[in-house]
Backbone as CSV, one residue per row, in Angstrom:
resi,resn,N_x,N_y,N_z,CA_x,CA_y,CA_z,C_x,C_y,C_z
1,UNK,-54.341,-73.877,44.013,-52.923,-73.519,44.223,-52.867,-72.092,44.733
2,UNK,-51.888,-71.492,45.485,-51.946,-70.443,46.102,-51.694,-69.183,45.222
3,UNK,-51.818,-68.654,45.453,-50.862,-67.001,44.570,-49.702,-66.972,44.361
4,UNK,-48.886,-67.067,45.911,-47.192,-67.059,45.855,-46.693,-68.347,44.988
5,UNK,-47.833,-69.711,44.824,-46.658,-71.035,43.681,-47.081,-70.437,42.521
6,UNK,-48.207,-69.807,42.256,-48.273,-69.554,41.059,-47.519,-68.195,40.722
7,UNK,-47.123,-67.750,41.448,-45.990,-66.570,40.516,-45.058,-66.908,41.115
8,UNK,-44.164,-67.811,41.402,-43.040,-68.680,41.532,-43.133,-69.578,39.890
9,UNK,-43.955,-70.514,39.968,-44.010,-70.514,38.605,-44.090,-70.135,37.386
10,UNK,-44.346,-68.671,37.478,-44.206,-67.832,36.292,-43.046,-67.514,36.340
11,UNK,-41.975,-66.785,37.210,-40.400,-66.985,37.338,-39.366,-67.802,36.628
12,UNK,-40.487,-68.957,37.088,-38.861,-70.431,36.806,-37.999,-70.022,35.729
13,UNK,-38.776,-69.827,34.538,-38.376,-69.734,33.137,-37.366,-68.528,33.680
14,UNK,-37.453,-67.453,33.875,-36.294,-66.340,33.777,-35.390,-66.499,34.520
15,UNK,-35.609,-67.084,35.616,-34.631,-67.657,36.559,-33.709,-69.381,35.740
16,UNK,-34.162,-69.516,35.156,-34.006,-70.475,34.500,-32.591,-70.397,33.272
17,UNK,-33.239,-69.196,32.611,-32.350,-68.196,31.587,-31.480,-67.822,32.355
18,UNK,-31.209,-66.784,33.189,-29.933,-66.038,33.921,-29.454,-67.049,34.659
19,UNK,-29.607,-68.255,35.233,-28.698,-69.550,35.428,-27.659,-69.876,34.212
20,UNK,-28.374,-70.044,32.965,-27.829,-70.683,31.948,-27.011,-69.956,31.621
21,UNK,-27.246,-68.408,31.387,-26.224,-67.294,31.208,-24.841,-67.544,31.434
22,UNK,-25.214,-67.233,32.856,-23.933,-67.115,33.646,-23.233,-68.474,34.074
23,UNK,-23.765,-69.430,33.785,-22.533,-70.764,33.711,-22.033,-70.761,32.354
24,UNK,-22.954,-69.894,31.120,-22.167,-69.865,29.942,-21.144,-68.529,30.002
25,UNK,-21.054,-67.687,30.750,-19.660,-66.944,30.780,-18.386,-67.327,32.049
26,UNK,-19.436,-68.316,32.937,-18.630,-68.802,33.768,-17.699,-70.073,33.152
27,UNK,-18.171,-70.426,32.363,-17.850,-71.626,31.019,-16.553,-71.177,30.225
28,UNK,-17.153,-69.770,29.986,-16.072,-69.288,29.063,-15.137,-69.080,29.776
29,UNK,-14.930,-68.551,30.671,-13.832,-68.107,31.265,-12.837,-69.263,31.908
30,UNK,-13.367,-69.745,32.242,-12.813,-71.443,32.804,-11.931,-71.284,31.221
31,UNK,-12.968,-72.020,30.222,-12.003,-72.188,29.047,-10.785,-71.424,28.904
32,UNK,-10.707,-70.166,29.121,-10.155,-69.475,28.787,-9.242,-69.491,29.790
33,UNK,-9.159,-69.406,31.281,-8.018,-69.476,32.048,-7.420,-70.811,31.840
34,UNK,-7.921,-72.234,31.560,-7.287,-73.077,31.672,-6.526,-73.196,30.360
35,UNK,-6.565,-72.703,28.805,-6.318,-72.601,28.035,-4.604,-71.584,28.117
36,UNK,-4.966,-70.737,29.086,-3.898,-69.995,29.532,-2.644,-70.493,30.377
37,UNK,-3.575,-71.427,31.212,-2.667,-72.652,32.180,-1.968,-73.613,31.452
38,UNK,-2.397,-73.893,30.518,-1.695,-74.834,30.141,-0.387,-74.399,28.677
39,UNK,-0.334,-73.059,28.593,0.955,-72.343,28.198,2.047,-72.522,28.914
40,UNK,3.371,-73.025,28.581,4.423,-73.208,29.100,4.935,-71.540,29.646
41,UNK,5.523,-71.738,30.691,5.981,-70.574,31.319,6.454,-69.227,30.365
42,UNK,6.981,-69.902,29.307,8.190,-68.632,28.606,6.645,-68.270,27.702
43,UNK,5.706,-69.139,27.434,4.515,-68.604,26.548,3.983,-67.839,26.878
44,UNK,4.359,-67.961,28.441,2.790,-66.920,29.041,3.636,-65.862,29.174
45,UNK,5.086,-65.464,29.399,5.872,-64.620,29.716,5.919,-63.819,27.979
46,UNK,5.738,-64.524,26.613,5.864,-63.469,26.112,4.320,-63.206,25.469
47,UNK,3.353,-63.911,25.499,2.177,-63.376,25.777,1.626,-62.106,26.444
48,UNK,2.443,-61.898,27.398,2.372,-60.832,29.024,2.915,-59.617,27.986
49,UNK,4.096,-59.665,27.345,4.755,-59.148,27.063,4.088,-58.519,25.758
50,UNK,3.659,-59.618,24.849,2.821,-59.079,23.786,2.073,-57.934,24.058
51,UNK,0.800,-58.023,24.768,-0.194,-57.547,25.561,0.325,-56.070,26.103
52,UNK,1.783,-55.979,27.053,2.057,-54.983,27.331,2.729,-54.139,25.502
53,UNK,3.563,-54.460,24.826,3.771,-53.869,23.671,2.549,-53.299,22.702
54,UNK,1.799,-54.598,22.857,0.355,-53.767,21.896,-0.113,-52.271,23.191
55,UNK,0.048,-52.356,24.089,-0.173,-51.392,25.273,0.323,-49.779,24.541
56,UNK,1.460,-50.284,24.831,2.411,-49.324,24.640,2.253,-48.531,23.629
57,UNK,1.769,-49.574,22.047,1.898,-48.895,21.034,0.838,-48.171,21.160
58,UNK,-0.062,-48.476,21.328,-1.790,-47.506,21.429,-1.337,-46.356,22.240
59,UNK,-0.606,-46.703,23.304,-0.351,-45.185,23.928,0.640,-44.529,23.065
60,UNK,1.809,-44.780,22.324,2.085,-43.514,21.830,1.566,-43.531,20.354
61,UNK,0.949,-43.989,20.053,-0.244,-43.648,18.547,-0.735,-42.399,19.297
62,UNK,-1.146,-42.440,20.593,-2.022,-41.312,20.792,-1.050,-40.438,20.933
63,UNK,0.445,-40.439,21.727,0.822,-38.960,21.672,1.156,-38.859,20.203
64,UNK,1.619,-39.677,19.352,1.784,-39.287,17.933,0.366,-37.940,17.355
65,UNK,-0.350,-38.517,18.124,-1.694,-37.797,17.161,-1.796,-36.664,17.817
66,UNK,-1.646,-36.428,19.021,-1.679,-35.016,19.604,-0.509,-34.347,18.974
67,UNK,0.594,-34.702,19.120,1.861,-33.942,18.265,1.671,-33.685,16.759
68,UNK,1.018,-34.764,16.491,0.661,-33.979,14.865,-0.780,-32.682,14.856
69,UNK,-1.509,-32.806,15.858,-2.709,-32.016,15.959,-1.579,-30.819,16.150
70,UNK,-0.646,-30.501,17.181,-0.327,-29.486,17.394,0.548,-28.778,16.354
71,UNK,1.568,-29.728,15.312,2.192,-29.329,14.298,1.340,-28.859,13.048
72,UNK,-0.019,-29.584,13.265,-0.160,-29.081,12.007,-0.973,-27.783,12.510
73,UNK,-1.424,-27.131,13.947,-1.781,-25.819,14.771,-0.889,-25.126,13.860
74,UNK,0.898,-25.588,14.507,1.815,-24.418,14.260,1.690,-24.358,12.959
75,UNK,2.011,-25.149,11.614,1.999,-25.393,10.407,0.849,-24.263,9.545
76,UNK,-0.181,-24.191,10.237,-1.260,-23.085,10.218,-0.996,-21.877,10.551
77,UNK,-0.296,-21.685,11.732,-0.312,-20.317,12.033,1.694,-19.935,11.340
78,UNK,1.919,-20.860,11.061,3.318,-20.611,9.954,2.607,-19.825,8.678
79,UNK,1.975,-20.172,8.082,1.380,-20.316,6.823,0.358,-19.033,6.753
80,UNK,-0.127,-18.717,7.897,-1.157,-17.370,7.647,-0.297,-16.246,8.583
81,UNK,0.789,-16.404,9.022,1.809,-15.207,9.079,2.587,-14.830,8.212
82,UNK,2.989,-15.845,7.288,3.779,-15.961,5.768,2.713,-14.827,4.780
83,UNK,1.157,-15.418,5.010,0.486,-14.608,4.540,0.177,-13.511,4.356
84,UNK,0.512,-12.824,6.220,0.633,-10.986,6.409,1.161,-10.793,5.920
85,UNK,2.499,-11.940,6.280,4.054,-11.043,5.562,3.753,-10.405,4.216
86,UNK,3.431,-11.648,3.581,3.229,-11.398,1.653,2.309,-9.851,1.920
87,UNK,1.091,-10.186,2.445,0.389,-8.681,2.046,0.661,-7.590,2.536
88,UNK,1.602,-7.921,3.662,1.805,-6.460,3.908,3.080,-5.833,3.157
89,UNK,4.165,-6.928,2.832,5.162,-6.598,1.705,4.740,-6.111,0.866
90,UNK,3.570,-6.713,-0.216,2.716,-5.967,-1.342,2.369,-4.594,-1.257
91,UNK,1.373,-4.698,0.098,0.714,-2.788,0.365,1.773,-2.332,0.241
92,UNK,3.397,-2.224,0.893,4.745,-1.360,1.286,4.936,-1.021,-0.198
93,UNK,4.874,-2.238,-0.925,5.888,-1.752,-2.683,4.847,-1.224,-3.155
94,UNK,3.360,-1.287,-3.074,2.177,-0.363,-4.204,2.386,0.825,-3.469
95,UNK,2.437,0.826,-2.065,2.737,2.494,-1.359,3.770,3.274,-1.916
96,UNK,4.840,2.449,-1.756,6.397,3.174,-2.140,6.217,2.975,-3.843
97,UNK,5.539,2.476,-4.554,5.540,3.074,-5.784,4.403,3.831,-6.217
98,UNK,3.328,4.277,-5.745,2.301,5.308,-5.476,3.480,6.646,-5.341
99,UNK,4.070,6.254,-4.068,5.019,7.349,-3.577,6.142,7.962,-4.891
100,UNK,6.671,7.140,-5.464,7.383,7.226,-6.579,6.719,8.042,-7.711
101,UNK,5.623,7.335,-8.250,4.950,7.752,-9.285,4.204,9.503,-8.651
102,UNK,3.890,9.642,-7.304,3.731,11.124,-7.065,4.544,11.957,-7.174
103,UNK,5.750,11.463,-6.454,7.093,12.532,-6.722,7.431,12.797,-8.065
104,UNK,7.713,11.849,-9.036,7.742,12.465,-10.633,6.820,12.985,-10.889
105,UNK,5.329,13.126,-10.906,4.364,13.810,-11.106,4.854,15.314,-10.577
106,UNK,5.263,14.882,-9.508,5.981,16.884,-8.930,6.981,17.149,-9.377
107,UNK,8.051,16.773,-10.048,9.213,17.033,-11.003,8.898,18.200,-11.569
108,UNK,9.531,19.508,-11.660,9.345,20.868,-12.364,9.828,20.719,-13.408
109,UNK,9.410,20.877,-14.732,9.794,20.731,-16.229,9.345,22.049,-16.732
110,UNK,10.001,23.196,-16.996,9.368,23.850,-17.259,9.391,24.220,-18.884
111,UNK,8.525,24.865,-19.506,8.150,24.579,-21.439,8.752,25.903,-21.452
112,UNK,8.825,26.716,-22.181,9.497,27.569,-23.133,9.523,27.907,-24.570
113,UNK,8.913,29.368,-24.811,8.556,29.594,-26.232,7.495,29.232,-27.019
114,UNK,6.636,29.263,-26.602,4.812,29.451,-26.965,4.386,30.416,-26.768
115,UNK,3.534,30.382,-27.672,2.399,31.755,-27.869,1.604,31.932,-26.391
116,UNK,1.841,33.712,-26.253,1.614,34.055,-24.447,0.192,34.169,-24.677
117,UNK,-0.564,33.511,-23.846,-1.829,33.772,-23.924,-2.414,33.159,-22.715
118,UNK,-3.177,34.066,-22.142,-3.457,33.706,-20.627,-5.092,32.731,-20.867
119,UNK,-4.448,31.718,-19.921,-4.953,30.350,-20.223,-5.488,29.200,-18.787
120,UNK,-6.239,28.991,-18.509,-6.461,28.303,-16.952,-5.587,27.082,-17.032
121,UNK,-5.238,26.347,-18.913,-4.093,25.356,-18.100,-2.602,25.700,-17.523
122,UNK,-2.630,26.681,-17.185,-1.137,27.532,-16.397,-2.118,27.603,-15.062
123,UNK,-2.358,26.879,-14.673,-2.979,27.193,-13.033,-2.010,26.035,-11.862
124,UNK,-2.124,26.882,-11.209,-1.236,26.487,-10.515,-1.382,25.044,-9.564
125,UNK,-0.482,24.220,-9.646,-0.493,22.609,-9.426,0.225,22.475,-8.055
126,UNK,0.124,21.197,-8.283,1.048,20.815,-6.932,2.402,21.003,-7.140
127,UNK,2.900,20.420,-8.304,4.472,20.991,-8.303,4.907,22.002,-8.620
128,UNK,3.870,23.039,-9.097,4.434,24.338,-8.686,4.871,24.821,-7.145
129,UNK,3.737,24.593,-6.462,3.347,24.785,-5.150,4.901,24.063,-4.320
130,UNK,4.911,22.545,-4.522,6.471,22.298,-4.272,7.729,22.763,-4.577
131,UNK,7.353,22.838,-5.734,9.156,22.974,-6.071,9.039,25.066,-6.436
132,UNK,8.068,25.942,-6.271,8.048,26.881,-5.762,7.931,27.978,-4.994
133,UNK,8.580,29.097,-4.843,7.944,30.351,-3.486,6.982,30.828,-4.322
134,UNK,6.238,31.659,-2.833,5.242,32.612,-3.710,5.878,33.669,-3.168
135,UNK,6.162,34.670,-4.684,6.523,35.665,-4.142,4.930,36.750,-3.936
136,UNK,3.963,36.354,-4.118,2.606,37.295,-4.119,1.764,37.929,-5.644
137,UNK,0.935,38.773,-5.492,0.612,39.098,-6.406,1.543,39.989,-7.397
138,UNK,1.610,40.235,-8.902,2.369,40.972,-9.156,1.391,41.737,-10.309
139,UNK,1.853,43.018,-10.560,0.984,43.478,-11.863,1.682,43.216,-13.233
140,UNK,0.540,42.833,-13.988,1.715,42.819,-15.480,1.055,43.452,-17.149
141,UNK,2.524,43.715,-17.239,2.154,44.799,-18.571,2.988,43.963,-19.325
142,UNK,3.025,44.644,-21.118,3.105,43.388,-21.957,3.833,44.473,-22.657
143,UNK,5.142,44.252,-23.575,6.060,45.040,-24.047,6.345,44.023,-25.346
144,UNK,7.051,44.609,-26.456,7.545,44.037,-27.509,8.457,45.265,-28.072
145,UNK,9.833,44.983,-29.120,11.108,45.214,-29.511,10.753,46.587,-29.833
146,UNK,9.715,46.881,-30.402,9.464,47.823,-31.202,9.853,49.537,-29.774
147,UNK,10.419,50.328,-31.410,11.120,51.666,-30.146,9.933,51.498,-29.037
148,UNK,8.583,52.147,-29.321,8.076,52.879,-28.579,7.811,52.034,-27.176
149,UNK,7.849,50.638,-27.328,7.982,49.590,-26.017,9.186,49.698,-25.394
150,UNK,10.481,49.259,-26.155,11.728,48.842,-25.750,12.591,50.299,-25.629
151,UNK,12.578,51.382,-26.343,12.726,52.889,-25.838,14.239,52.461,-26.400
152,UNK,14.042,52.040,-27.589,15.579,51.931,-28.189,16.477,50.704,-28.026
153,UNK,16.203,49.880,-27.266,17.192,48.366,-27.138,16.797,47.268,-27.991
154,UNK,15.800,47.201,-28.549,15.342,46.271,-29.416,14.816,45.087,-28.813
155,UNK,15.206,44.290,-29.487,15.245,42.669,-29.290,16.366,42.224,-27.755
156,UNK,17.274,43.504,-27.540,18.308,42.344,-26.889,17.873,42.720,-25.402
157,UNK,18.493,42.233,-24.313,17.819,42.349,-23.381,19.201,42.741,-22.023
158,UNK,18.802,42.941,-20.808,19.371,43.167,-19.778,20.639,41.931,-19.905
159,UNK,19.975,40.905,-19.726,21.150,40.089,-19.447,21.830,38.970,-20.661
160,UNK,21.829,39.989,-21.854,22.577,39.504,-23.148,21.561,38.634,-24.161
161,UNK,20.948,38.364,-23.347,20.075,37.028,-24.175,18.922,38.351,-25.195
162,UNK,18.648,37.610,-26.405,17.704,38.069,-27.599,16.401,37.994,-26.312
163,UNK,14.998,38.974,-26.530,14.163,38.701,-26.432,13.344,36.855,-27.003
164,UNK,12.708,36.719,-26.770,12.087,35.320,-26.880,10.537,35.378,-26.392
165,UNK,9.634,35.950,-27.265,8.221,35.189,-26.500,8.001,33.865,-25.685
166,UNK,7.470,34.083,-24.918,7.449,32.523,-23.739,8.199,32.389,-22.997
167,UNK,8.838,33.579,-23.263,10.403,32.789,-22.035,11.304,34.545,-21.589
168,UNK,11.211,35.413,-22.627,11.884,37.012,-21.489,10.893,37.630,-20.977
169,UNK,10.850,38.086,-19.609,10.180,38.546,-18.886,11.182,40.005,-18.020
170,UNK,10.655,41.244,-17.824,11.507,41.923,-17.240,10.924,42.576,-16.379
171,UNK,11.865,42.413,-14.841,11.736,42.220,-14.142,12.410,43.342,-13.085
172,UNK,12.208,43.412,-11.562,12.776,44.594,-11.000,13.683,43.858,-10.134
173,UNK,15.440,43.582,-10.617,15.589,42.965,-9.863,16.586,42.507,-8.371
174,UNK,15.710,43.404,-7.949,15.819,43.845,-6.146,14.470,43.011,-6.333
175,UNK,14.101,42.458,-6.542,12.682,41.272,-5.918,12.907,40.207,-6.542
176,UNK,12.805,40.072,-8.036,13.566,38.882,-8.609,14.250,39.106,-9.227
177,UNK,15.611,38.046,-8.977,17.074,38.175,-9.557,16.709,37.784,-10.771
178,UNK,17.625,38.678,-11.800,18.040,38.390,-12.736,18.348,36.889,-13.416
179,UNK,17.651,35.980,-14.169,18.040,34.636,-14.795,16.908,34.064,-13.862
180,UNK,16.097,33.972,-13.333,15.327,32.893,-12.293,14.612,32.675,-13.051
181,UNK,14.022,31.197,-12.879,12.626,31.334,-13.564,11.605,31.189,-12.899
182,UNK,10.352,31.909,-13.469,8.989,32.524,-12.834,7.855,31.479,-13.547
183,UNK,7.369,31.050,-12.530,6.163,30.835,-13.362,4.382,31.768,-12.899
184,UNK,4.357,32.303,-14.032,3.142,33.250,-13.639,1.790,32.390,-13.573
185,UNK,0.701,32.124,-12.909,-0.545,31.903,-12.959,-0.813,32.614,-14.123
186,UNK,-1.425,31.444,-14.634,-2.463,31.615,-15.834,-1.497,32.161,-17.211
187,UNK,-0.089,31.988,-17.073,0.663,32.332,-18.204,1.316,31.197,-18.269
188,UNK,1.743,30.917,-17.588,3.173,29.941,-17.336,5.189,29.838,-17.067
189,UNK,5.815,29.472,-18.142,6.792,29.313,-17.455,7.710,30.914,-18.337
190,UNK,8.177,30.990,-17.454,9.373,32.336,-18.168,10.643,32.586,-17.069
191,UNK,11.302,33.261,-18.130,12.743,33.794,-17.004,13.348,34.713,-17.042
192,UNK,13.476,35.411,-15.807,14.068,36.813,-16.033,15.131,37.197,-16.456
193,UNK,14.743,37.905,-17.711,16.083,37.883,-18.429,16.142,39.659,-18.693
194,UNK,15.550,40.675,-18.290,15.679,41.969,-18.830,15.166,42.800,-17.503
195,UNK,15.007,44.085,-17.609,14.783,45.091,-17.015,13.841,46.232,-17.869
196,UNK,13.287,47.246,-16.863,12.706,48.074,-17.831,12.996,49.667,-16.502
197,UNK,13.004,50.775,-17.341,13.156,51.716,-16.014,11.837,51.899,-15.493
198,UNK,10.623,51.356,-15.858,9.170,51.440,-15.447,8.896,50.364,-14.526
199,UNK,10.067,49.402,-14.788,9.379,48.006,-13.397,9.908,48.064,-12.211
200,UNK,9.054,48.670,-11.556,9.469,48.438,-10.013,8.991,47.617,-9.317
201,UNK,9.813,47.317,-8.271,8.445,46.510,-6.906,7.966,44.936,-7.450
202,UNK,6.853,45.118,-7.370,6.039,43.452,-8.036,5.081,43.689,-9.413
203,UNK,6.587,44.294,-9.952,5.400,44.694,-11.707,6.393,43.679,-12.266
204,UNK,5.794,42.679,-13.335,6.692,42.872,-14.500,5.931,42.640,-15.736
205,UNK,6.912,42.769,-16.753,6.610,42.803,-18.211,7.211,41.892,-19.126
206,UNK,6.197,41.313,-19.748,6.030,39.739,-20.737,5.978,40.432,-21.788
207,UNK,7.642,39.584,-22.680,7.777,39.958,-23.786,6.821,39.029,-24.755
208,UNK,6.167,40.298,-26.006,5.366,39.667,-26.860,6.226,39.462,-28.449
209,UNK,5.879,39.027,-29.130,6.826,39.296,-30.404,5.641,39.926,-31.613
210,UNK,4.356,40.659,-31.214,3.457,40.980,-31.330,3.156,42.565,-31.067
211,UNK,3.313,43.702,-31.622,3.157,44.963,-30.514,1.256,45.068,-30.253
212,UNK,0.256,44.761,-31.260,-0.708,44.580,-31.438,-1.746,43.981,-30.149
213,UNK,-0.732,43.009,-30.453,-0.955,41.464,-28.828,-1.080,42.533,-27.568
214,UNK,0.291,43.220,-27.410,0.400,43.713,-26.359,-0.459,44.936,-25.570
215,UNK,-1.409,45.160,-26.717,-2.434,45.899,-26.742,-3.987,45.649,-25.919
216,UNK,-3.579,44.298,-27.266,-4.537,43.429,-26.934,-5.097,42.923,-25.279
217,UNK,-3.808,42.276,-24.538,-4.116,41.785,-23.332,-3.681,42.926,-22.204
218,UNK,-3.626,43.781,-22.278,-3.719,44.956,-22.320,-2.834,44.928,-20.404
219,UNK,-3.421,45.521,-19.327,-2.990,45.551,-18.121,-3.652,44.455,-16.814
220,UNK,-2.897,43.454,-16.644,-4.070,42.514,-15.156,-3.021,41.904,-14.532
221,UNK,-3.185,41.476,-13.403,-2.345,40.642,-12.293,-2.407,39.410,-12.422
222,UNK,-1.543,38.866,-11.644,-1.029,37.373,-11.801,-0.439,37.077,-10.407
223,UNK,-0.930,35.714,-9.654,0.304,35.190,-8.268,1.462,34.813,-9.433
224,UNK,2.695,35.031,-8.838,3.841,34.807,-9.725,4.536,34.121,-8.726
225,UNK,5.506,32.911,-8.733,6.313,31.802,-8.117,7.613,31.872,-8.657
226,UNK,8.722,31.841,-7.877,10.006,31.646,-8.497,10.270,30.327,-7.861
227,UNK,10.554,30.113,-8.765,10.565,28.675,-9.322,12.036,27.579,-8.777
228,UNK,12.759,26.640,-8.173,13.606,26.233,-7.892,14.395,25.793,-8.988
């Protein structure tokens, strides 16, 4: 037998198969159009119709799903701008009550009538610095009732008021008025309440209720602030 029948005969079989195939989808389809043919007119008309509605619905399932992809975009970026909002509302009220809680911290309160004794907690703060001037350095000497201090006036003072440790200070006053209150570095709070014919310029003198005391802390300077 030749070459070419014998691989013709090895063929048949596959040629054999893809025959059978395709009269079995050519089979089907027959079935299937004549199955269709033999639907009465209005069957096949809402068949047609079926076919286009199931159509339809698949197409807007899909814009449904893009419109929800994009709502729930916006729904997101709703929700993490709500979010700035909140934190940046928060930072504003811890700022503005930071801000609050500093300003009372600078509130001038000033104490009155304690033992004078020069001390670093009289150093000078921020709310001095705010809520006072500097009038500069001043020198200070230390006086009490007794004649040889007060040269005969006693206890009472320039501007009616009793002497008071912690609080009369006398003063020259063509620099600081009369009644202000001073707060000295490293002493603290007082107010001019007297005069002396020895204080001129940027001297003054801290009443002691002590003549001993006044001995004691004898002559030194101080920045002095009048006070608002």
């Amino acid at each position: 037998m030749s070459f070419w029948k014998k691989n013709l005969l090895r063929q048949v079989p596959a040629i054999a198969l893809c025959a059978a195939l395709g009269m079995s989808h050519v089979s089907a389809y027959s079935d299937s159009a004549a199955a269709l043919s033999e639907l009465p007119a209005a069957d096949t008309t809402t068949a047609a119709i079926g076919m286009i509605t199931s159509a339809e619905k698949s197409a807007v399932g899909s814009v449904r799903t893009t419109e929800e992809m994009t709502k729930a975009k916006e729904d997101l970026a709703a929700k993490k701008a709500a979010e700035e909002a909140a934190r940046k509302a928060a930072e504003e009220a811890a700022r503005k009550a930071a801000e609050e809680a500093r300003l009372a911290a600078l509130q001038y309160t000033p104490t009155y009538g304690r033992t004078v004794t020069r001390s670093s907690a009289y150093s000078v703060t921020e709310a001095i610095q705010v809520n006072g001037q500097v009038m500069g350095n001043f020198k200070l000497t230390f006086y009490c009732a007794c004649s040889s201090c007060s040269g005969g006036y006693g206890d009472g003072t320039a501007t009616g008021t009793r002497c008071t440790e912690g609080r009369t200070i006398a003063v020259d006053p063509r620099v600081i008025p009369l009644g202000s209150k001073v707060y000295i570095e490293g002493f603290g709070d007082f107010i001019a309440e007297d005069t002396g014919g020895a204080i001129k310029g940027n001297k003054i003198d801290i009443y002691l209720s002590d003549h001993d005391r006044c001995y004691e802390l004898g002559v030194t300077s101080a920045n002095v602030y009048l006070m608002s």
